[in-house]
N, C-alpha and C positions, 0 to 999 in steps of 0.2 A: 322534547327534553334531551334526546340523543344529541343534541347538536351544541349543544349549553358547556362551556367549559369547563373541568369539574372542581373550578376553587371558586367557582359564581354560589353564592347563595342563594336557592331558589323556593318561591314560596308560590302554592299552590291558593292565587285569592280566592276560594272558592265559598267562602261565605256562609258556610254549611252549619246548620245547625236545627237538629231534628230531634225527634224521639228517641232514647237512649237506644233501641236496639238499634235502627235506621244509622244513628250517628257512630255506632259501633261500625257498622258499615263503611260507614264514609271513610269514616280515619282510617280502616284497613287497606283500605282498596286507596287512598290519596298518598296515605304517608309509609306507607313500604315500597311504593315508589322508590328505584333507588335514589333519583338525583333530586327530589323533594326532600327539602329541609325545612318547609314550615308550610303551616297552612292559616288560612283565618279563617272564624267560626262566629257565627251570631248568637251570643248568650238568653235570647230573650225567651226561649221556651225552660230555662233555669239550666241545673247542675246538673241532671241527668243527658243533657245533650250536648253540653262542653266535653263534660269528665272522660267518655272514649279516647280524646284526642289527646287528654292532658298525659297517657297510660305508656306514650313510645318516647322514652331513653333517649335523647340528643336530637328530640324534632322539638321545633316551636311551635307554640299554640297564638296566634293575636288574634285577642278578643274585641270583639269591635266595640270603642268604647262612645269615639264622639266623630263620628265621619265628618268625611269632607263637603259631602253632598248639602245642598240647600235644604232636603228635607230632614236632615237631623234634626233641624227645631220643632218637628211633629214629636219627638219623643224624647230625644236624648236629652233635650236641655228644659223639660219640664223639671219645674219644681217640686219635690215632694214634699210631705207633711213636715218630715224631719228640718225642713228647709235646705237639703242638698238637692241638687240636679240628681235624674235619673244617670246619668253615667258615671257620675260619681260612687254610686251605688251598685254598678257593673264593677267597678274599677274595685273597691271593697271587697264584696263577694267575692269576685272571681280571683283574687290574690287569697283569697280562704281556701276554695278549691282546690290552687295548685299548691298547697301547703306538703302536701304527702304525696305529689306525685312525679314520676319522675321528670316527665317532661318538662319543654321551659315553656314559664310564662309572658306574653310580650299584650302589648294594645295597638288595636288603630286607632290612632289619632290626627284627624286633619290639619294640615298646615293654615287649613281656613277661619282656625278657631285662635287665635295666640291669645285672645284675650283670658282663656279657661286653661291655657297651657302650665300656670305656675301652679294651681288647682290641681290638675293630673298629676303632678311631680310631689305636687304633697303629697297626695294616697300612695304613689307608687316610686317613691326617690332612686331606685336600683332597678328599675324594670326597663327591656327596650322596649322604645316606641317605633310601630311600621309608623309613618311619616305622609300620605299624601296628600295632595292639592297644590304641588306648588309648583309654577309654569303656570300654563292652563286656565287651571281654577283660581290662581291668582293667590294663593297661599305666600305667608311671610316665613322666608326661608331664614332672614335672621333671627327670627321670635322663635323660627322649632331649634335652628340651633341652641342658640344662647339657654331655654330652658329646656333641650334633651341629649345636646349631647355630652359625653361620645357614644352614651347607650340611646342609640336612632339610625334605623334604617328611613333613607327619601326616599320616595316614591317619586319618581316622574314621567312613568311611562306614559300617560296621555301627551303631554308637551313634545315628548320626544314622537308619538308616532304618527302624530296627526301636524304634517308636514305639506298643509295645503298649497296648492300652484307652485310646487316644487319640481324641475325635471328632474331631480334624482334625490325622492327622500332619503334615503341612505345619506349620504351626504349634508342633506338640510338636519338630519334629526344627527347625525354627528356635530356638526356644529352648535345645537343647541345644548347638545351633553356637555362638548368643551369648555360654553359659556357657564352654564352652572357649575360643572367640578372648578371651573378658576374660581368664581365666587364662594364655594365649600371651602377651599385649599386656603384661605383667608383664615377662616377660621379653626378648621384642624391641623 
């Protein structure tokens, strides 16, 4: 983290999400970090294992709502009674939770998903979205744009570091940063 510039926003994806006292742990020990400024956490043990994280003053909290991963549809996009998807029901909830507290509240949301993006935006109009899948996983970076920004942070560290038969990734994954920020700079 020493090495990290200090106007870089950095988020701790550590995906933490446990028993209230456990999670009280995490978030101390993650987010007093000094150069940590946000972390993500898995809501699915409920409100007692978010709400630690929600409790530190100018860190961010992104609650994983609809990954980018191919197994989100084991859960996140099941239907429930109500007839909403269960992440929609994260996204609900969890903007309840951070109602009182000070922390900010943010969501992961995959770039793999745009068909469910204007969906997100419903429940959550003013909330940032962490952003990933796009490169790589093959995410549609005009579909996060158009319905998240300018409140979205992208993700595209996998695209960038996995820079196969490169003699010099540095280089290779510089080039692919340049290609996406000119495609971003289009639109902001």
């Amino acid at each position: 983290v020493g090495q990290i510039p200090q106007d870089v926003f950095v988020i701790a994806d550590a995906k933490r999400g446990d028993i209230g006292n456990s999670s009280s742990k995490y978030a101390k020990a993650i987010l007093n970090m000094d150069r940590v400024t946000a972390i993500t956490v898995s809501p699915y043990m409920g409100f007692d294992s978010v709400n630690p994280f929600l409790h530190f003053s100018n860190k961010w909290t992104f609650v994983l709502a609809l990954t980018s991963n191919n197994g989100a549809d084991d859960f996140q996009l099941q239907r429930l009674s109500s007839g909403k998807y269960l992440f929609e029901e994260v996204i609900i909830k969890s903007l309840k939770w951070a109602e009182v507290s000070p922390g900010i509240l943010g969501f992961v949301v995959g770039a793999t998903h745009p068909e469910h993006m204007e969906l997100v935006r419903k429940h959550a109009p003013n909330t940032y979205i962490l952003c990933p899948g796009v490169g790589t996983q093959g995410g549609d970076l005009q579909a996060v744009i158009k319905h998240f920004a300018p409140r979205v942070l992208i993700n595209i560290g996998r695209h960038l570091l996995y820079t196969e038969n490169q003699e010099d990734p540095f280089k290779a994954a510089q080039k692919k940063a340049a290609i996406i920020q000119t495609e971003m700079a289009k639109w902001f």
